[in-house]
C-alpha positions as CSV (number, residue, x, y, z in Angstrom):
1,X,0.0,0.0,0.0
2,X,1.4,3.0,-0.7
3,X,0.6,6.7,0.4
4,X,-2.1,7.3,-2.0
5,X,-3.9,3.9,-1.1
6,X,-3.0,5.1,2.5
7,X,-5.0,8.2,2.5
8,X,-8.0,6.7,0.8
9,X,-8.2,4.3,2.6
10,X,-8.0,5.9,5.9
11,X,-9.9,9.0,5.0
12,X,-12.6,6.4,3.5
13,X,-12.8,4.7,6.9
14,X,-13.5,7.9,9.1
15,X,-15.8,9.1,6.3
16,X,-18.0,5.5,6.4
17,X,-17.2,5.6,10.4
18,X,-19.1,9.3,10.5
19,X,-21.6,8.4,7.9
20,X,-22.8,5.5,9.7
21,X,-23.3,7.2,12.7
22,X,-25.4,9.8,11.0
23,X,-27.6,7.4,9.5
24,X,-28.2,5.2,12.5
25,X,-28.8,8.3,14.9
26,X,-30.7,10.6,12.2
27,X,-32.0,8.2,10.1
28,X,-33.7,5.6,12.3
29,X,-36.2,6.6,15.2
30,X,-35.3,3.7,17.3
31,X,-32.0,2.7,15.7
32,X,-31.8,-0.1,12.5
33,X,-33.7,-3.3,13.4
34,X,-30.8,-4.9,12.9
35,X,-29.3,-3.5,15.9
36,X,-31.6,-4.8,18.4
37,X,-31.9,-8.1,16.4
38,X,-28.4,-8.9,17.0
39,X,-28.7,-7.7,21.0
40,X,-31.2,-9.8,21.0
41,X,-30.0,-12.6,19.7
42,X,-26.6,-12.4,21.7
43,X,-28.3,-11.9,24.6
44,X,-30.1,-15.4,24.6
45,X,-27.1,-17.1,24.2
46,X,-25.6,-16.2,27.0
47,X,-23.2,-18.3,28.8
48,X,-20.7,-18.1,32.1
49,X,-18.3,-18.6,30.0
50,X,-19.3,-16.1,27.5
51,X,-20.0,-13.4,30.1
52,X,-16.7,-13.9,31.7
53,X,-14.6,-13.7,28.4
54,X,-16.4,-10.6,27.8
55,X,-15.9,-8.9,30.9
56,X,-12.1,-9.4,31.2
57,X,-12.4,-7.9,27.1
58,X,-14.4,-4.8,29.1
59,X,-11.9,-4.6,31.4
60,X,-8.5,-4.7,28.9
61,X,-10.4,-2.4,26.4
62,X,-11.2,0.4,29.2
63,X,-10.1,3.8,28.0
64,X,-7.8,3.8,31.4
65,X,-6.7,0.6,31.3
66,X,-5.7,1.2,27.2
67,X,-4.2,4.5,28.4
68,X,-2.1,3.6,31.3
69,X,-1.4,-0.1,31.3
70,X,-1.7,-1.0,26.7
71,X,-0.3,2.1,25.5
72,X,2.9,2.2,27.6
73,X,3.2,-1.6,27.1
74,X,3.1,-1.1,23.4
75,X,5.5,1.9,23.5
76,X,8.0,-0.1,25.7
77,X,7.8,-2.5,23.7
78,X,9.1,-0.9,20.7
79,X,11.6,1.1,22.9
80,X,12.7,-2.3,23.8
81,X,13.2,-3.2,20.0
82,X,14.8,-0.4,19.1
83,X,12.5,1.3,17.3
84,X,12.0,4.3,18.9
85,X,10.4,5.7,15.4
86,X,7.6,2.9,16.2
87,X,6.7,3.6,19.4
88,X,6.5,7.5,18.3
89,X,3.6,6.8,15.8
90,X,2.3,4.2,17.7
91,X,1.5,6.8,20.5
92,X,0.4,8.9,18.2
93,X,-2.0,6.7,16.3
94,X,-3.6,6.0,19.8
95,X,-3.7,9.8,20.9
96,X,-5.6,10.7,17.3
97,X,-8.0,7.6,17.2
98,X,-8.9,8.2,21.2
99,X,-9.6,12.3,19.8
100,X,-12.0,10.8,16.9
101,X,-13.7,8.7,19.0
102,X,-14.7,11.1,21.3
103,X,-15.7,14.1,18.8
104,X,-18.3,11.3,17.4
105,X,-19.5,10.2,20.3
106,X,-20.4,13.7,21.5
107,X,-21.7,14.9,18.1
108,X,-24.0,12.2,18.1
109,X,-24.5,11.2,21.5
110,X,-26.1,7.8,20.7
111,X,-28.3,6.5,24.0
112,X,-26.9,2.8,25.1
113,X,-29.3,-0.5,25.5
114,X,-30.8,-0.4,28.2
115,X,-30.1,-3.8,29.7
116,X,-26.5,-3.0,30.0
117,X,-24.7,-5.3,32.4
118,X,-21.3,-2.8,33.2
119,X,-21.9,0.7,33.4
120,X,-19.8,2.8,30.9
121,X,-19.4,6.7,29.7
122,X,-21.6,9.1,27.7
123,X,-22.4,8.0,24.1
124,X,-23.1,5.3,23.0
125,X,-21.3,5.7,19.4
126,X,-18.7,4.9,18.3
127,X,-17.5,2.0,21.0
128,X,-14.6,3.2,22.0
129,X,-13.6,-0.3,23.2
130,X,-13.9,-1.7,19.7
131,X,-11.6,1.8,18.4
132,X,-9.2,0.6,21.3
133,X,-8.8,-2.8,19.8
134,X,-8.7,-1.5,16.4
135,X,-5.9,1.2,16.7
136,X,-3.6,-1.4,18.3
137,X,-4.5,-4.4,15.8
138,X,-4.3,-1.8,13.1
139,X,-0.7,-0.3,14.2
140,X,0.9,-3.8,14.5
141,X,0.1,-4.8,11.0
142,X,1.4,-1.6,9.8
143,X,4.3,-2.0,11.0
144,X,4.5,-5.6,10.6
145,X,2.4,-6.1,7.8
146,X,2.3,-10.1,7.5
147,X,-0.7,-12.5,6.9
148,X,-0.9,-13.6,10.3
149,X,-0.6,-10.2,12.0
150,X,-3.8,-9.2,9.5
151,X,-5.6,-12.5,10.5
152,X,-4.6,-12.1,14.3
153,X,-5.7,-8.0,14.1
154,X,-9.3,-9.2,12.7
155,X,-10.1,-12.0,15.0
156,X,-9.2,-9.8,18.2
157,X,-11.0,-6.8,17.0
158,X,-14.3,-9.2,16.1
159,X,-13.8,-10.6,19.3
160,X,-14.0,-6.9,21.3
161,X,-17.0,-6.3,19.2
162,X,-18.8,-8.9,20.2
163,X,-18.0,-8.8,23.9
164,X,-19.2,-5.4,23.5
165,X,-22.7,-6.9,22.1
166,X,-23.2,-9.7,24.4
167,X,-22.9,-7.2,27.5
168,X,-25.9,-4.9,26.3
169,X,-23.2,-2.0,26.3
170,X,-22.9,-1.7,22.6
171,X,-25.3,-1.8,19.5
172,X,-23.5,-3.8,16.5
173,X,-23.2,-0.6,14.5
174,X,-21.5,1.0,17.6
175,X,-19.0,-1.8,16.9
176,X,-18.7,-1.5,13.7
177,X,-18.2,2.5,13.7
178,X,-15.3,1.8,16.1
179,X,-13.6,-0.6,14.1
180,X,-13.8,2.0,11.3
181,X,-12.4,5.1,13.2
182,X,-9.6,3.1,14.9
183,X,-8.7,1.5,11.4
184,X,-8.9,4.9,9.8
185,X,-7.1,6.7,12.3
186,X,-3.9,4.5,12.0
187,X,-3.8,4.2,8.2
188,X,-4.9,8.3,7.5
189,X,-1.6,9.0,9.6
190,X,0.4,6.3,8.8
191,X,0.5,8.2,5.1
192,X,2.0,10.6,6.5
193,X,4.3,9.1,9.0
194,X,5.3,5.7,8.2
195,X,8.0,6.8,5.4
196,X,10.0,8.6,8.9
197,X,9.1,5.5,10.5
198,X,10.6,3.2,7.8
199,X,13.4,5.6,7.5
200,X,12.8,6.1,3.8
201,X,14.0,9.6,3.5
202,X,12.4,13.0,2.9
203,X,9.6,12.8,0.3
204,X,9.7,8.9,0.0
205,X,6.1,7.1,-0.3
206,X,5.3,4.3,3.0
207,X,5.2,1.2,1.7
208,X,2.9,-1.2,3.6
209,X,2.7,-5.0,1.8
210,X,2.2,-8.8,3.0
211,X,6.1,-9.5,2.5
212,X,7.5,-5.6,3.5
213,X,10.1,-6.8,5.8
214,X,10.9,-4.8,8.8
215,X,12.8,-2.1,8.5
216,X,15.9,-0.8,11.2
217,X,15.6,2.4,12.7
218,X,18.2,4.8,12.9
């Protein structure tokens, strides 16, 4: 992917991310049937199980935990490695998804189910949870863009999203809006940033592919 592909898609994805929350606040009295179709149907498949898995996903996708236990753990990481350029747009990606998230969610100021079994914030769109999830899955494929880090990014997002669903916190298109500003948020900066990150030069074009081996950081 290079930096044209970059900034459509990541400008397409905050686009589609704000356009869907238009349409399911303004353009539905009571939200898409879909929405509470799919609360619904989670909801009577509850399980122990299920309900535990999803509340230790509530619990690592927190805005504080994210901010003050996954975002240092993802920075040190990359400190750790060397790649101080990394952890630099890593932090950043996080700081501009976090920003998105929260002008959406008080432009639209979606209401929540209201069989919610954790409490949670104002506004119910976008989740910021599923964002969360998104801006870290997201950020790790960029920078280590491989067919299992794509596969491993999907499933963990999928699996925040429907935590988020089978708690009552979330409607599914409060999922899926988060999924689409954390994605965008990454990639729409990652046009910009990712050649200094890669170390390409003044001017050069990111490259982002399924074989792009890592590059060292100066």
């Amino acid at each position: 992917m290079d930096r044209r592909a970059l900034l459509w898609w990541g400008t397409g994805l905050l686009l589609a991310a704000t356009a869907l929350g238009a349409l399911v606040v303004l353009g539905f009295a009571d939200g898409p049937a879909v929405d509470r179709w799919w609360n619904t149907t989670v909801a009577s498949h509850r399980t122990d199980a299920l309900l535990a898995f999803a509340h230790v996903m509530n619990s690592i996708g927190g805005s504080r935990l994210t901010i003050f236990v996954v975002a240092p753990i993802v920075i040190v990481f990359f400190l750790l490695a060397r790649r101080w350029r990394s952890a630099v747009f890593a932090a950043l990606a996080m700081i501009a998804s976090a920003a998105f998230v929260q002008v959406l969610k008080h432009v639209f100021g979606r209401a929540r189910p209201d069989d919610m079994l954790v409490a949670s914030d104002f506004g119910s769109f976008p989740s910021g949870h599923v964002a969360n999830a998104a801006t870290v899955a997201v950020i790790v494929w960029v920078l280590f863009p491989r067919l299992w880090t794509a596969l491993a990014a999907t499933a963990w997002i999928v699996a925040m999203a429907y935590s988020r669903t089978l708690l009552s916190v979330h409607w599914a298109s409060d999922t899926v809006g988060g999924a689409l500003a954390g994605a965008g948020a990454v990639l729409l900066l990652a046009a910009w940033l990712l050649p200094w990150v890669q170390g390409r030069g003044p001017g050069a074009s990111p490259s982002v592919g399924w074989s792009e081996p890592a590059r060292a950081e100066e």
